[in-house]
N, C-alpha and C positions, 0 to 999 in steps of 0.2 A: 481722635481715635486713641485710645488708650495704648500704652507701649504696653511692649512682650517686657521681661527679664532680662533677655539679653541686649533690647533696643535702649531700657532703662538705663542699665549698665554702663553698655559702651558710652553712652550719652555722659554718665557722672564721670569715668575716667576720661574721656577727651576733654571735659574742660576744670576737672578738679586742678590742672596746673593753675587755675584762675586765683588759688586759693592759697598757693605755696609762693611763702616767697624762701630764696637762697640764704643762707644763712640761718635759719628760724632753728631748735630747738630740736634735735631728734624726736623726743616723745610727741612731740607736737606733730611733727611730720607725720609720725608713723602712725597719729590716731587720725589724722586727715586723711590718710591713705586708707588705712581700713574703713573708717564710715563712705568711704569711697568708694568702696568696693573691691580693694584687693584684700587676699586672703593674706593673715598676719604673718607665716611662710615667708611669703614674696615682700612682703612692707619690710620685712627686716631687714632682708637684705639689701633693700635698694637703697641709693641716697640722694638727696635734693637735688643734685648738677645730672642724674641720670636721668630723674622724673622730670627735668625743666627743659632738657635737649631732645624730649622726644616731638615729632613733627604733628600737625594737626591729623585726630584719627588713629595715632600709632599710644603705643603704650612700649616700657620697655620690661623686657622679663630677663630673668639668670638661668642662663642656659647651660650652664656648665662652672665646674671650680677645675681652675686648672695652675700647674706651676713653672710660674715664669722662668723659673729659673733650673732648669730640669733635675740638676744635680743636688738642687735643694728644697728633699720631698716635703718639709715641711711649710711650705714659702705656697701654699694654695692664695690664689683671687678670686672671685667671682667673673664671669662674662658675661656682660650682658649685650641686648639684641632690642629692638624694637620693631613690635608687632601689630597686627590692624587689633585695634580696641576692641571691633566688633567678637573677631576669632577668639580673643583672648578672652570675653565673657562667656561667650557659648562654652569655650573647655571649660572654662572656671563653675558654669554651671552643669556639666557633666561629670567633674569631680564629685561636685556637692550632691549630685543625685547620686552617683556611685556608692561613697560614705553612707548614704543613708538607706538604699538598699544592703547593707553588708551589714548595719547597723539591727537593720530591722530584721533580716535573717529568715524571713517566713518562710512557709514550708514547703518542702521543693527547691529550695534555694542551695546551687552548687555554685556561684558565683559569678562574676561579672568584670567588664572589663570596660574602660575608657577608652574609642575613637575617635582622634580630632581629625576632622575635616581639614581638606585645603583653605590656603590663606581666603585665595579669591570667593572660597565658598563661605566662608563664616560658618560652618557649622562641627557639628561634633554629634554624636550617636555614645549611648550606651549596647555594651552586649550582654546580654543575660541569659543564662545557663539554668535549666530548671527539671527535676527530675516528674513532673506531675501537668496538668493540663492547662496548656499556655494559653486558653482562653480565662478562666477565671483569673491568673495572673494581667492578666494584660487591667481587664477591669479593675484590679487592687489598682494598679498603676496607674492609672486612668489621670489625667490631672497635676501629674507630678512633673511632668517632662517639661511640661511649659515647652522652649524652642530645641529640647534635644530629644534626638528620635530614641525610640527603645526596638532593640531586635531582641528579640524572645526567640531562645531556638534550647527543644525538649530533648535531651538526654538520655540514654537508656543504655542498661550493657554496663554498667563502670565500675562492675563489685571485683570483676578479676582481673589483676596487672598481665599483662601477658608478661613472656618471659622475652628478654632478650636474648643475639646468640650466645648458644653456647659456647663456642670456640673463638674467645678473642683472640687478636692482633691485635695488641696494643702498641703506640708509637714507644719505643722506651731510649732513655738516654746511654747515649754511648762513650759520653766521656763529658766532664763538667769541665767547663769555659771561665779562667781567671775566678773562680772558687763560688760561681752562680749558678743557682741552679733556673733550667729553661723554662719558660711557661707554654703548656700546651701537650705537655706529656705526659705520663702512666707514673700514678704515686699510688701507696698501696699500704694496708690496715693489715690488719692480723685476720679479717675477714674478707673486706673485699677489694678493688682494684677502681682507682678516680681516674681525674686528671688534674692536676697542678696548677693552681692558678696564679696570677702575678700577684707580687709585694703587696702585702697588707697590711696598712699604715694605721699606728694605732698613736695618736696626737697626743693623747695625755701621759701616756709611758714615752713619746718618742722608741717607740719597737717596729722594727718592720718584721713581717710575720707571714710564715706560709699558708696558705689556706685551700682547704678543700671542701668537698661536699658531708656535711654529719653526718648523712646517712648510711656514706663508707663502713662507719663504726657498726658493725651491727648491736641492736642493743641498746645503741646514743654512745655519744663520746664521755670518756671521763678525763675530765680536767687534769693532770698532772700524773697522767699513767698512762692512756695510751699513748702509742707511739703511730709515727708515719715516716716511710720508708720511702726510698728511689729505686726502683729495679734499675738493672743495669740488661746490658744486649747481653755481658756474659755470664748473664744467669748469678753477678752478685746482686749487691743492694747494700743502698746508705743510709743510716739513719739520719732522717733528718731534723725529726724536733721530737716534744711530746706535746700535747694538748696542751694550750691555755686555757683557752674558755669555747665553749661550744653551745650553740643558737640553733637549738631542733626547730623552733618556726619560722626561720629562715634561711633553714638548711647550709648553716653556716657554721666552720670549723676554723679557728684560729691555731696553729701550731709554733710555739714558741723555738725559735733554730736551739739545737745544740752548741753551732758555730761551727764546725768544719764546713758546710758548704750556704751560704745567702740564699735567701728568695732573689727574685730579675724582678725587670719590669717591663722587661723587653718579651713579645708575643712571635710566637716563629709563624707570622703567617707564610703569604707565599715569598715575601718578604719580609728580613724581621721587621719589624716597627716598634716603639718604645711608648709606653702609658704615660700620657702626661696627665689628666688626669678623669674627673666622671660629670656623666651629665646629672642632671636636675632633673623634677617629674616635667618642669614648663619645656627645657631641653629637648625631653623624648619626647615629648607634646609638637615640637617644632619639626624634630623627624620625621614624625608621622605627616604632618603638614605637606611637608616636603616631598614625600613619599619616595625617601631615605628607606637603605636596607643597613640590618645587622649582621657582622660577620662572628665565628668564630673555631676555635681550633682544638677540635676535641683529640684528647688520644687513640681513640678506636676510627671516630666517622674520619678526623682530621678536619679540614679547612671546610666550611661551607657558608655560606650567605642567605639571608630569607629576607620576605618582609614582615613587617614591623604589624600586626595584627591587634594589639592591644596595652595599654599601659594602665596604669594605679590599677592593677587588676586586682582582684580576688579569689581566691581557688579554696575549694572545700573537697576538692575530690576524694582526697586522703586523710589516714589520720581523723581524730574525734578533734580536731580545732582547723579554723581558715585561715588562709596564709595569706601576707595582704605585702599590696606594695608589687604585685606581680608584675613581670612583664612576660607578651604573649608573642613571640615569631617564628618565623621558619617552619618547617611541616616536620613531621613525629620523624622523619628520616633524617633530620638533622641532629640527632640525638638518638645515643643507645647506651648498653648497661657498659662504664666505664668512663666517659662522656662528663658524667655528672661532676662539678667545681668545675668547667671549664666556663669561661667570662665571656657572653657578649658585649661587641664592641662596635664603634663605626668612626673611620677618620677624623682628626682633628681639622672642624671646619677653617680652622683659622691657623693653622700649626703645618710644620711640614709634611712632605710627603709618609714620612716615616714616621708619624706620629700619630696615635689615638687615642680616642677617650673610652671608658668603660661605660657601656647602659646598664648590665646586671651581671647574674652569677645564673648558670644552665644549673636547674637540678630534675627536669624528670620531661617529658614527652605526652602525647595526649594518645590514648591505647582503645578508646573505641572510636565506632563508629559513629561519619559524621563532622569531623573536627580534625585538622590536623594540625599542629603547632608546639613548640618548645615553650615552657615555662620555667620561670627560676625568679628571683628577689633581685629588685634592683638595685643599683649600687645606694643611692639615696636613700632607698629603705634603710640598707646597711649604718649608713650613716645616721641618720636619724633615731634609730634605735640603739645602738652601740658605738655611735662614735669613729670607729673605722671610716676611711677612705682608703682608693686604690689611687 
């Protein structure tokens, strides 16, 4: 009987260790890895004593970059984990279908998102978002899925934002802590009103940098002119940086401090807890497995928790361009106008109590009907695109 893709697969990573020996040659490794069947991503990162330790049937993947050493943000490792081979092809093949619907773009297409199934299931699903008639789509598709499902679900209604409330209550700071400013509460534009997100680590300047959502800026941000503020409870405000660089497709603002007061890295949940550091796309791929939720701490909604609905997502909702790298949780009430830079996050599996990793950045909610869910860029995006890490 002929194998599936995903049967193929797992089959060449369970026994490519046949082929590696300890000691061999980086390039060498990492070209045996890839005609293996891992995507170039994950080969680079890994190394021969992690590929040789994993058990028959297991694979191992980087689920996170984290700092050993807390106080020394630049000091990142990789973590890695070892997974059933089978699960880990079926994601790896719903990646690869995802990319290529986003690629391909056809008409109708408001985009898509990656489900990995549980371990013991080996499977994964794509979701697909479409403004026009899910049968002809489904037949485009026809063929392409091989072992991952496709859910097709038709869209309508999405030309008008509704509005948020009018009357915030936003969390605001009341006094700044050893010259840090908190993550998780009301920063604000010459236009509009965010929320603060933790330390944003920029590796090649060594800068840590405040960050919020661009789309605060009405207009888009400019580089070395706008400003971003800290309301105060008594109706002051501190300035706190001005623009460095600013990321409209990924709704990403970097602000370079003045120096009177630090970005944190510390998150006021209901407990503070401290960012050590973010997951990977294989990471959120494991939480979803898991069927792991995300937390996080908006200035208006505050503290809330969801699950985990989609990853390497795509979104076209907005804007004449799609936003990629998405991650999809929580229901439209975990998120409102104010909200936006605040950072999903979920415990540090392996770290203490008080300590977590970052999945992305919140910037906007799902406003028809049909769908209910927060969207925003994931950390890794971040990373891979510009470099930053949290």
């Amino acid at each position: 009987m002929e194998r599936t893709y995903t049967e193929h697969l797992s089959h060449r990573l369970a026994t490519i260790r046949d082929r590696i020996e300890a000691g061999m040659d980086r390039r060498e490794f990492l070209r045996t890895l890839v005609t293996g069947g891992y995507g170039i991503g994950v080969a680079g990162l890994l190394g021969v004593d992690d590929f040789l330790a994993a058990d028959n049937g297991e694979v191992p993947i980087v689920t996170a970059f984290v700092r050993p050493d807390p106080d020394d943000p630049w000091s990142l490792e990789k973590r890695t984990k070892y997974v059933p081979a089978e699960w880990y092809a079926t994601v790896q093949k719903a990646f690869e279908l995802n990319e290529l619907l986003a690629r391909t773009a056809f008409t109708g297409y408001l985009g898509s998102a990656v489900v990995p199934g549980s371990y013991d299931s080996a499977t994964a699903s794509v979701s697909v978002g479409i403004s026009s008639d899910a049968g002809s789509i489904r037949e485009a598709l026809d063929g392409l899925a091989d072992d991952v499902s496709i859910d097709i679900e038709t869209i309508i209604d999405i030309d008008d934002i509704e509005q948020g409330p009018e009357n915030l209550d936003p969390q605001l700071a009341n006094s700044i802590t050893n010259d840090a400013v908190p993550t998780g509460i009301a920063c604000e534009t010459a236009n509009s009103l965010a929320t603060l997100g933790p330390t944003l680590y920029d590796p090649d300047t060594e800068r840590e940098l405040f960050v919020t959502a661009e789309h605060a800026f009405q207009g888009g941000a400019e580089a070395h002119s706008d400003e971003l503020l800290l309301p105060l409870e008594n109706n002051d405000s501190i300035e706190l940086g001005t623009v460095d660089r600013a990321h409209p497709a990924e709704d990403v603002v970097a602000i370079e401090p003045y120096g009177t007061v630090e970005p944190s890295d510390k998150v006021d949940t209901p407990s503070t807890a401290r960012v050590r550091g973010q997951f990977t796309r294989l990471g959120l791929a494991d939480l979803v497995a898991r069927d792991a939720e995300l937390e996080k701490v908006g200035a208006v909604t505050g503290h809330t928790v969801g699950k985990i609905q989609g990853i390497d997502a795509v979104t076209c909702f907005t804007d004449d361009f799609c936003r990629y790298g998405q991650i999809r949780w929580g229901g439209e009430m975990d998120l409102t106008d104010g909200d936006s830079g605040s950072v999903s996050f979920h415990s540090d599996p392996e770290g203490e109590d008080d300590e977590v990793l970052i999945a992305g950045f919140n910037n906007a909610r799902t406003w028809w009907p049909g769908q209910s869910y927060v969207w925003g860029v994931s950390a890794y995006k971040i990373t891979e695109e510009h470099g930053y890490y949290f």
